[in-house]
N, CA and C atoms as a LAMMPS dump frame, in Angstrom:
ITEM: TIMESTEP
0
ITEM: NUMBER OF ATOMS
540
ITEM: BOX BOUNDS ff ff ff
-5.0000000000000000e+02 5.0000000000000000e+02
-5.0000000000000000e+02 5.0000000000000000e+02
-5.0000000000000000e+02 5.0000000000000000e+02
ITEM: ATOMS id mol type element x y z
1 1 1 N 32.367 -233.128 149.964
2 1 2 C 31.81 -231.804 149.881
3 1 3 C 30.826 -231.782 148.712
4 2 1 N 29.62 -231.211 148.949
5 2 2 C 28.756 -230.731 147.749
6 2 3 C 29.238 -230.076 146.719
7 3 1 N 28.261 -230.096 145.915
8 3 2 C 28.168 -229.257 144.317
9 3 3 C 27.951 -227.801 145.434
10 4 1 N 27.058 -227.842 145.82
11 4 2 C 26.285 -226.313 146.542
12 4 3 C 27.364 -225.726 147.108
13 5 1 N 28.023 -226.71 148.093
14 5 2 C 28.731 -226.1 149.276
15 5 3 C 30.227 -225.419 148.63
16 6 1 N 30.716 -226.665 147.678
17 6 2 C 31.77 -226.222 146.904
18 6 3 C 31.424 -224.515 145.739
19 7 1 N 30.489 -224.674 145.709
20 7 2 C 29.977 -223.295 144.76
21 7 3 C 29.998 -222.101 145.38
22 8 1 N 29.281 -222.488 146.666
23 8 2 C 29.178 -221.578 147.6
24 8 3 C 31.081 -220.417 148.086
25 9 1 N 31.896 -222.019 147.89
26 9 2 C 32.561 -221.118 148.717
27 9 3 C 33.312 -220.881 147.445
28 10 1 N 33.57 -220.735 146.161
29 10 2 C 33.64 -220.369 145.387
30 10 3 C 33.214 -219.352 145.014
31 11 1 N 32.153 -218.67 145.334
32 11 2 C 31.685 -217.322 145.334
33 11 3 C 32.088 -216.463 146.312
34 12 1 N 32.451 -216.982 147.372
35 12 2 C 32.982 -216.166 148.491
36 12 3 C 34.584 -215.936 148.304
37 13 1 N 35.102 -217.161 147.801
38 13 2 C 36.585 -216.837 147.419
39 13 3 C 36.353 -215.559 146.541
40 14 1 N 35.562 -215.611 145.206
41 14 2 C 35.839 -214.657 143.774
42 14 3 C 35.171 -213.062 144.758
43 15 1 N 34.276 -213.176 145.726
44 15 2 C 33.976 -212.151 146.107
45 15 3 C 34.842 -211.351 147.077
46 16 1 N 35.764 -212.582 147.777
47 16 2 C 36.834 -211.75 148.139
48 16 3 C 37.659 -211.145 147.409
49 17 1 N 38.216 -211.889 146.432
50 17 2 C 39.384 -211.479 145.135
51 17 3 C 38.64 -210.096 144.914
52 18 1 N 37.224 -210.64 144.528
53 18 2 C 36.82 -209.322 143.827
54 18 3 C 37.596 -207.61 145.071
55 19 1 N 37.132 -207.817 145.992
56 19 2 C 36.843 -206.81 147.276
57 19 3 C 38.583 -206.332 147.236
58 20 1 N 39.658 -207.521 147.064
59 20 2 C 40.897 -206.809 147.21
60 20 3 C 41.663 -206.208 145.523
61 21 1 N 40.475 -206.705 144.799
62 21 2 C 41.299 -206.045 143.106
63 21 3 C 41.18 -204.583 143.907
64 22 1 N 41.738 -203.901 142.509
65 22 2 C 42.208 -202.466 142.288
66 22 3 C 40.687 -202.085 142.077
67 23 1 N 40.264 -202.551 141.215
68 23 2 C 38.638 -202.152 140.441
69 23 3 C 38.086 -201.939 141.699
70 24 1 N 38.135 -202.867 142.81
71 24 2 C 37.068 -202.453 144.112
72 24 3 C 37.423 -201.365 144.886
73 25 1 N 38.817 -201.053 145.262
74 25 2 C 39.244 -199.952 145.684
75 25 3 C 39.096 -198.263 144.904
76 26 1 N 38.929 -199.02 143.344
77 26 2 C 39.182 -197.752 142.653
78 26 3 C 37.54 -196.912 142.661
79 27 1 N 37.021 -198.25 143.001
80 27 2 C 35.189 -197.617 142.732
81 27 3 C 34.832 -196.414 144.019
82 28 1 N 33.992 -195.908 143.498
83 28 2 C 33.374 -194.521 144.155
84 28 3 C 32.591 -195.244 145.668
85 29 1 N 32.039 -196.279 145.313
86 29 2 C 31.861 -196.673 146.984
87 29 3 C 32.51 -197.718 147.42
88 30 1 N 33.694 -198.274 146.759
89 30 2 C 33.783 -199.414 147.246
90 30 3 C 33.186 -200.856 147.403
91 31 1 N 32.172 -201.309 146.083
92 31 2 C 31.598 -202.248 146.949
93 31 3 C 32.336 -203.836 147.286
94 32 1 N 31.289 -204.797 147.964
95 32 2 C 31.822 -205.801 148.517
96 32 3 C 30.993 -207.077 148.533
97 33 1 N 31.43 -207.909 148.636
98 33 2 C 30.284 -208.748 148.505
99 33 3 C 29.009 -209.127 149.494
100 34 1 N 29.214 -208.606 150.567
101 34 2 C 28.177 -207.839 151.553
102 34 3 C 28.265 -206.207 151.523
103 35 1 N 27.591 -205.573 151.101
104 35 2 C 27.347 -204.654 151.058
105 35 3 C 25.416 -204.019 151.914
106 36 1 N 26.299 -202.933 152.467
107 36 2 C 25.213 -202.245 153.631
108 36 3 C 25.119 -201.231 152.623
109 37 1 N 23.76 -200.524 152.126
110 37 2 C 23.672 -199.915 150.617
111 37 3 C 22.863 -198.438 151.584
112 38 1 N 23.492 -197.27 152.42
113 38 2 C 23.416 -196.244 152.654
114 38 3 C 22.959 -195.295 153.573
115 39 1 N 23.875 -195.186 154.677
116 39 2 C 23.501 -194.044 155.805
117 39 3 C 22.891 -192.807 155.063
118 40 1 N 22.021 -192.224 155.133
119 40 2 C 21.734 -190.622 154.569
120 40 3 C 21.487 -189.658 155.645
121 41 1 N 20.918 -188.936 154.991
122 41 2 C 20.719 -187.449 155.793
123 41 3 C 19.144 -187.412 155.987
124 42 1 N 18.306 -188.135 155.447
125 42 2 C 16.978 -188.666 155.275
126 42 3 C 16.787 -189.718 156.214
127 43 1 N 15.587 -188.982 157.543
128 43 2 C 15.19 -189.512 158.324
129 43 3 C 14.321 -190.855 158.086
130 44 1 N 14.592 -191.932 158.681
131 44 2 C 13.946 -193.144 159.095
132 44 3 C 14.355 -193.805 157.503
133 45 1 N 15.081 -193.606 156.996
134 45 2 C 15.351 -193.955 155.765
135 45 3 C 16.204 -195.79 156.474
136 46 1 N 15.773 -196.775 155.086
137 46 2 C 16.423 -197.959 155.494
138 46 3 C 17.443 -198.723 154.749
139 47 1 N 18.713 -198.558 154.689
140 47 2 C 19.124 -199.001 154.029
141 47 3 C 18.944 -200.28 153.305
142 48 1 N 19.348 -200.878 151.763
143 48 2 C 19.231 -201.86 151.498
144 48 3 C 20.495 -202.77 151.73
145 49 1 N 20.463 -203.761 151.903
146 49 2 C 22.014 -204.878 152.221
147 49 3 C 21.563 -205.741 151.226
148 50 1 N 22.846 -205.91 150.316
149 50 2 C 23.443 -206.397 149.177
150 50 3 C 24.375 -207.581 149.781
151 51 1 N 24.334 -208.86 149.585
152 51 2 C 25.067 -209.959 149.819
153 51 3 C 25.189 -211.254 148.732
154 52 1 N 26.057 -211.712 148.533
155 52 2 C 25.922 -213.232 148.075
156 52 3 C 25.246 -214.898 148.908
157 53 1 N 24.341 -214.598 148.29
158 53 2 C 23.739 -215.867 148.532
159 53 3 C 23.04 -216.721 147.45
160 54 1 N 24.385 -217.621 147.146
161 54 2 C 23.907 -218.613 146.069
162 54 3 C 23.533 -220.069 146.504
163 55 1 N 22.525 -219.778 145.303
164 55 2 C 21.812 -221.133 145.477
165 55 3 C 20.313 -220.768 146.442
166 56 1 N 19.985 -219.654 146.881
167 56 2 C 18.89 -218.961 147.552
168 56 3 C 17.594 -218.722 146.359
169 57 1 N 16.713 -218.633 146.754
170 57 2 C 15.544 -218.205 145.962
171 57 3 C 15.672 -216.898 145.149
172 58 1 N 15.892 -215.797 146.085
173 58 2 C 16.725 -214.671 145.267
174 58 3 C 17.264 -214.778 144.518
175 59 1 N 18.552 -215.379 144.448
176 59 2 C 19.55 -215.81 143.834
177 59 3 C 19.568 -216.445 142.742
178 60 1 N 18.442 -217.576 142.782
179 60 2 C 17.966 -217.624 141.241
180 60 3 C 17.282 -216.893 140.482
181 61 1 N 16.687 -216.483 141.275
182 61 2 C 15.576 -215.277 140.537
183 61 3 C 16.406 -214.139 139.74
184 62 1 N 17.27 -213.29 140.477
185 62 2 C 18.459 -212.785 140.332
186 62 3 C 18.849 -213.184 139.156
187 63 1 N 19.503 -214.877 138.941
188 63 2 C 20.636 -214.79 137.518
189 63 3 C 19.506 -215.297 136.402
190 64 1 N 17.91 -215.599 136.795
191 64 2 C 17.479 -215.544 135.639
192 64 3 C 16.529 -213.987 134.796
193 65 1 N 16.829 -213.192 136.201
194 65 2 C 16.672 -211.828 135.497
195 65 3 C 17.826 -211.052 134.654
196 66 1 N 19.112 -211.757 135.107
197 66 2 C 20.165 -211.128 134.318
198 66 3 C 20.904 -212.058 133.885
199 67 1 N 20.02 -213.207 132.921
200 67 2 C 20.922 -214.093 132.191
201 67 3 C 21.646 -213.713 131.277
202 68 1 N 20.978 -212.814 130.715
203 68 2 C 22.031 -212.555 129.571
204 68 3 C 23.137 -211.465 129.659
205 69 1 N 23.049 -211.166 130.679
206 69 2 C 24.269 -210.507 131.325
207 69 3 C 25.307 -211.782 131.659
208 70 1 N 24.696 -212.403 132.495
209 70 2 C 25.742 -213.359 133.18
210 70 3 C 25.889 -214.429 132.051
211 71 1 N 25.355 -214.399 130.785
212 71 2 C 25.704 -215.462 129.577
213 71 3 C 27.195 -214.726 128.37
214 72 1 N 27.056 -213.516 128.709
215 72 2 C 28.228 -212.604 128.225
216 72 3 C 28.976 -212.556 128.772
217 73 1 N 28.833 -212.95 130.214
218 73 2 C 30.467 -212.34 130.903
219 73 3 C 30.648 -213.915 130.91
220 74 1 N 30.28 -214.901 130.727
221 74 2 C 30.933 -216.535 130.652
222 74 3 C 31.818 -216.466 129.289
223 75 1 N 31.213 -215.606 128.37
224 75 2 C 31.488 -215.777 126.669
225 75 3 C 33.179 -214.944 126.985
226 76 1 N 33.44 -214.32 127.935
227 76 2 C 34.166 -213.194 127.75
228 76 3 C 34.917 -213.95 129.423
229 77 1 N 34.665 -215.172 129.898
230 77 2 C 35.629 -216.059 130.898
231 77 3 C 35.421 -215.154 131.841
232 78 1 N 34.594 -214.498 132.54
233 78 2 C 34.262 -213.445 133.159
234 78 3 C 33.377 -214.428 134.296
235 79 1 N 33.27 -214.037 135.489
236 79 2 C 32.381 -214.468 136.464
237 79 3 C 31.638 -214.106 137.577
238 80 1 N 30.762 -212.926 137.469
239 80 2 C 30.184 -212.153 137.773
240 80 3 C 29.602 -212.756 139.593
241 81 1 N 29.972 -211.815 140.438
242 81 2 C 29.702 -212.078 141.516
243 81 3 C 28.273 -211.326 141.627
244 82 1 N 26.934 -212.399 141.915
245 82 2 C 25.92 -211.903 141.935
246 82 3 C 25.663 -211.984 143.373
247 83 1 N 25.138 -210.327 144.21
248 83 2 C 24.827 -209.399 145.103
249 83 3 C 23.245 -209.443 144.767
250 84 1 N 22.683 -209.946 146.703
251 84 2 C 20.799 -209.562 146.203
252 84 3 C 20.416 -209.414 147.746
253 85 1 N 19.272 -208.343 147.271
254 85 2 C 18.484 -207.893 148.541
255 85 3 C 17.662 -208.028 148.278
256 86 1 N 16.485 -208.03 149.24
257 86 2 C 14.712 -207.541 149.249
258 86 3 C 14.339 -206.607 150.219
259 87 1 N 13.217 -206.1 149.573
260 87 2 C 12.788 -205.168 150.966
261 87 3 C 11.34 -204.79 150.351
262 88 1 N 10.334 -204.693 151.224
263 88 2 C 8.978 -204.613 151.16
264 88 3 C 9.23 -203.231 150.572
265 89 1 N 8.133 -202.564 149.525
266 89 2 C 8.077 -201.115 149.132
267 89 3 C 6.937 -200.607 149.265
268 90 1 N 5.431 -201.522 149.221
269 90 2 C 4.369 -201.363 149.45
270 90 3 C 3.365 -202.381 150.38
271 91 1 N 2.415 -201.73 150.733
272 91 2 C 1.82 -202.638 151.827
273 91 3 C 1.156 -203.909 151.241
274 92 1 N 1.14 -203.685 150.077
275 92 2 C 1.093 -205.644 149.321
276 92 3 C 1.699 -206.506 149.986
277 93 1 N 0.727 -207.509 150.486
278 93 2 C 1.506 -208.731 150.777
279 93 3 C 2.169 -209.614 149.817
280 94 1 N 1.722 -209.216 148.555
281 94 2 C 2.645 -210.235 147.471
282 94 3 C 3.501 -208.729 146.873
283 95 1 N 3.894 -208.399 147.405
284 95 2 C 4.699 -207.184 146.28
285 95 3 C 5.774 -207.444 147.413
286 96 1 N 7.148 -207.67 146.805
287 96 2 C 8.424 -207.722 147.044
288 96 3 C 9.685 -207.031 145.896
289 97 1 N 10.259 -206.457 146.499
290 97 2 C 11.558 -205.726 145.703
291 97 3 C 12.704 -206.383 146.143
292 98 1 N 13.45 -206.808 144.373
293 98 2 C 14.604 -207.518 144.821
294 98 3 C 15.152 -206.624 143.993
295 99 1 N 16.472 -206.142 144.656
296 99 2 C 17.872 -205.188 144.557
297 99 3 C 18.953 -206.39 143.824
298 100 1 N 19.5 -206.272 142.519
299 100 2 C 20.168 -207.434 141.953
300 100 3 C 21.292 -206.13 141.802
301 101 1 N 22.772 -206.9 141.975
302 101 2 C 24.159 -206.352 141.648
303 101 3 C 25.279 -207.233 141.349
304 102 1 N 25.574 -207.459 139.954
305 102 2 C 26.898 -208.006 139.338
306 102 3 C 27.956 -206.893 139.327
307 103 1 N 29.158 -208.207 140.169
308 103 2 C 30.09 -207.465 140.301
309 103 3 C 31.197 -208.39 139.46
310 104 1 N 32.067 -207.495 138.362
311 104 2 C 33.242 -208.098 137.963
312 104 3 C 33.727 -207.1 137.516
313 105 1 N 34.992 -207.452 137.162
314 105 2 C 35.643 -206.805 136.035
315 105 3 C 35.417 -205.673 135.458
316 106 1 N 34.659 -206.439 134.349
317 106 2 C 34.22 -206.389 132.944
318 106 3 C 32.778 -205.374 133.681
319 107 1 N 31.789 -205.659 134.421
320 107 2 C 30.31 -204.97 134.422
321 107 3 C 30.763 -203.614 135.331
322 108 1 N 31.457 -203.332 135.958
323 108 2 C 31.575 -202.211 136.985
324 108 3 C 32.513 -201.478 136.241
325 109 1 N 32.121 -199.959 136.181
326 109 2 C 33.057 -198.768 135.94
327 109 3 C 33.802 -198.214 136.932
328 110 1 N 34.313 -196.925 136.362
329 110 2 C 34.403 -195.657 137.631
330 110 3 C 33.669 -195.624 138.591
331 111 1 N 32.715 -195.608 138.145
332 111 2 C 31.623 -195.279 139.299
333 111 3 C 31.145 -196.164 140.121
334 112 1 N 31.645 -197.641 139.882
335 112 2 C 31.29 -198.637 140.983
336 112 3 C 30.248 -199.62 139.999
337 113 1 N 29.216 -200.182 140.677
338 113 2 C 28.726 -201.121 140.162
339 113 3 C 27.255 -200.716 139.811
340 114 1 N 26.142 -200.738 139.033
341 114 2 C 25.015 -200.597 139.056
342 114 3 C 23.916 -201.335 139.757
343 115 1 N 23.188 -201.29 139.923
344 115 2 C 21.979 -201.948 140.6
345 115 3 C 20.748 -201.897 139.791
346 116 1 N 20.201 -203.153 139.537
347 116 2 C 19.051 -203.083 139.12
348 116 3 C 17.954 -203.395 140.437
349 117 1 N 16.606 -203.076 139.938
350 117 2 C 15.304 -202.914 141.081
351 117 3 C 14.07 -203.604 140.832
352 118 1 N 14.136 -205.051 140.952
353 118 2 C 12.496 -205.551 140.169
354 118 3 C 11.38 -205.572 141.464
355 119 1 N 10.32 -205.769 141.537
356 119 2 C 9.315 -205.686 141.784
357 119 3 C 8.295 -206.635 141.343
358 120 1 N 8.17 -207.859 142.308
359 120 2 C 7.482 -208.973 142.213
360 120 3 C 5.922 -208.939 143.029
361 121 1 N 5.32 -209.146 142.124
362 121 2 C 3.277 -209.503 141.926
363 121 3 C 2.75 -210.149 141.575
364 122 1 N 2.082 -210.693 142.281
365 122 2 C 1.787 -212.029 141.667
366 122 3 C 2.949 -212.925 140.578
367 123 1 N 3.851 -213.12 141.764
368 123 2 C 4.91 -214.002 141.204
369 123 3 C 5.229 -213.706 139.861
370 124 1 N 5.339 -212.33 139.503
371 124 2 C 6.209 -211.966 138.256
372 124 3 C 6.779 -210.947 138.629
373 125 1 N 8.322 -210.826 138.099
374 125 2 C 9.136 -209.999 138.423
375 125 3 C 9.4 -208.956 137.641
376 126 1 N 8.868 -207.255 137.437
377 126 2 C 9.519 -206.354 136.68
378 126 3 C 10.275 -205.237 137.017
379 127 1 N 11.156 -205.009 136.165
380 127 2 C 11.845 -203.753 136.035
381 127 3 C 11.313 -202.441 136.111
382 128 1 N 11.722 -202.123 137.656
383 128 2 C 11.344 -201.092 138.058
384 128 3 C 12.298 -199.767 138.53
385 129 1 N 13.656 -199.831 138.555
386 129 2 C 14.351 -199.043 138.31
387 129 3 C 15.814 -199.644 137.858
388 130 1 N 16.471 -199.426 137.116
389 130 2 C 17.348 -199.657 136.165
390 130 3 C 18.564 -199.672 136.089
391 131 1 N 19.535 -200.011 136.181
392 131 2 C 21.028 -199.732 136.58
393 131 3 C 21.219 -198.358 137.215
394 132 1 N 21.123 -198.274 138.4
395 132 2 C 21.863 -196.961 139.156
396 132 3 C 23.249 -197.104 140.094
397 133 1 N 23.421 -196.401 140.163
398 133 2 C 25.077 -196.336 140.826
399 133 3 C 24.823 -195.675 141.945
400 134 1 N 25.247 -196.212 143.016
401 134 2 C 25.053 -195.782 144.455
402 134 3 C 24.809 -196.614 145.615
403 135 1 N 24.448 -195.921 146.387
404 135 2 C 23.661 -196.919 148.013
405 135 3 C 22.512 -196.379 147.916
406 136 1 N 21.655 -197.456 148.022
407 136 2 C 20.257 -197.524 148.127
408 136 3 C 19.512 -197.711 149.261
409 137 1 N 18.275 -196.814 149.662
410 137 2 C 18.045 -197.022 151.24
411 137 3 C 16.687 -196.988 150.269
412 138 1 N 15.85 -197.375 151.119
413 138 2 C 14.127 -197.534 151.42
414 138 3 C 13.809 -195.719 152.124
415 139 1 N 12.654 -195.164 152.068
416 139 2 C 12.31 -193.785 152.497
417 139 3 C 11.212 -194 153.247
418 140 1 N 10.942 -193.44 154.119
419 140 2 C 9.209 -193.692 154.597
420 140 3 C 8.519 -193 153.988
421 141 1 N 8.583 -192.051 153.155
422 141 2 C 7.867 -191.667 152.637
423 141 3 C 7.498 -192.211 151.269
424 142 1 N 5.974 -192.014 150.692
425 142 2 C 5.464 -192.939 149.127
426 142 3 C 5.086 -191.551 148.272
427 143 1 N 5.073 -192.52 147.259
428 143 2 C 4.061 -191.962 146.456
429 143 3 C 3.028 -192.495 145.617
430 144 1 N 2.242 -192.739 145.099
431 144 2 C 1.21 -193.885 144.874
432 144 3 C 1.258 -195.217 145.717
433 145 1 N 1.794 -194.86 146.952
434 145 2 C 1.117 -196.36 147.174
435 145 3 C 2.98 -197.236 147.334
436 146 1 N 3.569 -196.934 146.955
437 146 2 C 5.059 -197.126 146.86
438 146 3 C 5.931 -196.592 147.503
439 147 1 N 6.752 -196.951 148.225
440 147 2 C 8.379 -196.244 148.954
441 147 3 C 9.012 -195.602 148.061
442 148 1 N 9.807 -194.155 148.266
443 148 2 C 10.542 -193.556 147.908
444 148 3 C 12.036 -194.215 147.978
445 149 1 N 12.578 -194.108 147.033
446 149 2 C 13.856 -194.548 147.265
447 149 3 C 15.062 -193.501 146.936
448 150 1 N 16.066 -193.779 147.642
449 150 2 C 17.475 -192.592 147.912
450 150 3 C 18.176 -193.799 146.777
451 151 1 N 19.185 -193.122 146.118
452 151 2 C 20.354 -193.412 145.439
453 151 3 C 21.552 -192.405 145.643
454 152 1 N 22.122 -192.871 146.694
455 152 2 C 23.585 -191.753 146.873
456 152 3 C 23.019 -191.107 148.071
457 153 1 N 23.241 -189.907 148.313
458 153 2 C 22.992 -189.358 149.347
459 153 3 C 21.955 -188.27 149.268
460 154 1 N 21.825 -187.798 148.048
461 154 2 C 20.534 -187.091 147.647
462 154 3 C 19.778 -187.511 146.681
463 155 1 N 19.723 -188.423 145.706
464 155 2 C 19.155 -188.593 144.502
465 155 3 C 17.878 -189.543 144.663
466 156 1 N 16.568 -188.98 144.955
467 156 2 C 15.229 -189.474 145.242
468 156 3 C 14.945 -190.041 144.226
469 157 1 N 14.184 -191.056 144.068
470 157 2 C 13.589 -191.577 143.505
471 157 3 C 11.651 -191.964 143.669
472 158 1 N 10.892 -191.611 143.019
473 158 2 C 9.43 -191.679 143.761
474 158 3 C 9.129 -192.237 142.469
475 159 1 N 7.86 -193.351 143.218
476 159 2 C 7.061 -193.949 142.129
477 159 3 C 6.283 -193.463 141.07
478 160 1 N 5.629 -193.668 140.131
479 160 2 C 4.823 -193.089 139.319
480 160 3 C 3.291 -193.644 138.388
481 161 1 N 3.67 -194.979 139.619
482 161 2 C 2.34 -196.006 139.153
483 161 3 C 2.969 -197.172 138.395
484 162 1 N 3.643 -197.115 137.688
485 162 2 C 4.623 -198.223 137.215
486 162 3 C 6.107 -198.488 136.727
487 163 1 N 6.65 -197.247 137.29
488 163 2 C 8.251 -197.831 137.536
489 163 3 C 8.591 -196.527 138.458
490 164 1 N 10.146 -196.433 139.126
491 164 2 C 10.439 -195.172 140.001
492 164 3 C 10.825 -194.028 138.266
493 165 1 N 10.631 -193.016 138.744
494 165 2 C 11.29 -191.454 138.225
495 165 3 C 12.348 -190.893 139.363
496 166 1 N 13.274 -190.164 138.324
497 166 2 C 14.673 -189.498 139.138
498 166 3 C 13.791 -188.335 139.312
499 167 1 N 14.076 -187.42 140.22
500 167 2 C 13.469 -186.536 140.733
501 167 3 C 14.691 -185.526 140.435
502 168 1 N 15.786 -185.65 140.288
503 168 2 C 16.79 -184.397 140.38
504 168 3 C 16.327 -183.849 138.766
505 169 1 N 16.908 -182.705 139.068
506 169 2 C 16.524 -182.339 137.15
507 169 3 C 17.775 -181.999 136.572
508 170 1 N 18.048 -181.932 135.525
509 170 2 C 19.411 -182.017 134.507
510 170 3 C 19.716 -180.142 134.741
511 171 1 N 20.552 -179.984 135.359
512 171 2 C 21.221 -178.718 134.735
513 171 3 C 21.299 -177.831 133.942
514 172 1 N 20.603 -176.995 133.488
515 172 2 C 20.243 -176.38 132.319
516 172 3 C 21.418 -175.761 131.343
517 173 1 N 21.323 -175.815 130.373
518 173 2 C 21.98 -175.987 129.435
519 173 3 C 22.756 -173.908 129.213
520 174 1 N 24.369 -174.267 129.183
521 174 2 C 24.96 -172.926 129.299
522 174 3 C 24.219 -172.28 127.867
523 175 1 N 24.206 -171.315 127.961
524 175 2 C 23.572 -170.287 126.552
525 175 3 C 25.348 -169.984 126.056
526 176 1 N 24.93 -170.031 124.355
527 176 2 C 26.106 -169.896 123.784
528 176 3 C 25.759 -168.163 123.254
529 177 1 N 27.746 -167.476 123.315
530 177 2 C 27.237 -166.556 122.811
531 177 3 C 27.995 -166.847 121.432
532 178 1 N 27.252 -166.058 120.527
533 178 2 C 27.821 -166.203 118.974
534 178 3 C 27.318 -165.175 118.199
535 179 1 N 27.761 -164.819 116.83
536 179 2 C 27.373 -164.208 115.923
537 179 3 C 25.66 -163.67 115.919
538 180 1 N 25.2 -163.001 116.231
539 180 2 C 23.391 -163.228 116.003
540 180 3 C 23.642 -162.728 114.031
C-alpha cells in the first residue's frame, strides 16, 4: 500500500471518528466530511460541497493557506480534517473560489465549524471571506462582477470589489434608562 493511499484512508477513518464524536452531533449543522453546504429559500441558489480530498490540488492549496492553523493543532496532537470546494464566482476564466474547512476538536465550537473563502487570479490565492459558520450556496445574483453568496439560510453576502460584506445589520442597541 502507498504513502497516498495509506493517508488517504487515514483521513477517511479520522473523518469518520470525527462525524460520530459528540462535537459533530453537538454542532448546529452537523458537519461531515462530505458535506452538501445548503438548500435555501433563494432561488437558483447553488450549493457549495465540502469533502476530503487529500493529496488533490485543492487540498494542497488548502493546507498551505491554513498552515499555521494546521501547524498548531499538530503542536496541540490535534489532526485537523481538511474539507474543500470550488466553485466559479465570476465569469473569469482564471478566477476560482476555494471553500477551505478544518474540522477537529480543538477548531470547531457550538456553532459548528467555520469556513474560510479564497479567490484565485492569476494563480494567487486571497482571502475573501473569513471564517463563517454555516452552509454556503453560490446566488445568481452579483454584484461587481461577483456571485452573491448565502451563509445559513438568510445571511447574504455581496461583493464589494475586493472581498464579500455581510449585508445583515447589527441590531440596534437597547436605550438605557437612567438618572438624566
Amino acid at each position: 500500500m502507498s504513502i497516498l493511499q495509506l493517508s488517504s484512508r487515514c483521513s477517511a477513518l479520522a473523518a469518520l471518528l470525527f462525524a460520530l464524536s459528540p462535537l459533530a452531533s453537538a454542532a448546529t449543522h452537523g458537519h461531515h466530511s462530505a458535506r452538501k453546504h445548503g438548500a435555501s429559500a433563494f432561488s437558483g441558489s447553488r450549493p457549495v460541497i465540502l469533502t476530503a480530498n487529500p493529496g488533490t490540488a485543492l487540498d494542497v492549496d488548502a493546507r498551505k493557506l491554513n498552515e499555521s492553523d494546521l501547524q498548531d493543532a499538530a503542536k496541540h496532537h490535534d489532526a485537523p480534517v481538511v474539507l474543500v470546494g470550488s466553485a466559479p464566482l465570476s465569469s473569469g476564466k482564471n478566477d476560482e473560489a476555494l471553500f477551505v474547512q478544518l474540522q477537529s476538536a480543538r477548531l470547531c465550537g457550538s456553532a459548528g465549524c467555520t469556513t474560510s473563502v479564497y479567490l484565485r487570479h492569476n494563480n494567487k490565492w486571497t482571502t475573501v471571506l473569513d471564517s463563517v459558520n454555516g452552509d454556503i450556496s453560490v446566488l445568481p445574483t452579483r454584484h461587481r462582477g461577483m456571485s452573491d453568496l448565502l451563509v445559513g439560510k438568510n445571511d447574504r453576502w455581496i461583493w464589494d470589489g475586493y472581498q464579500y460584506q455581510d449585508t445583515l445589520s447589527a441590531p440596534p442597541m437597547p436605550k438605557m434608562n437612567g438618572p438624566n
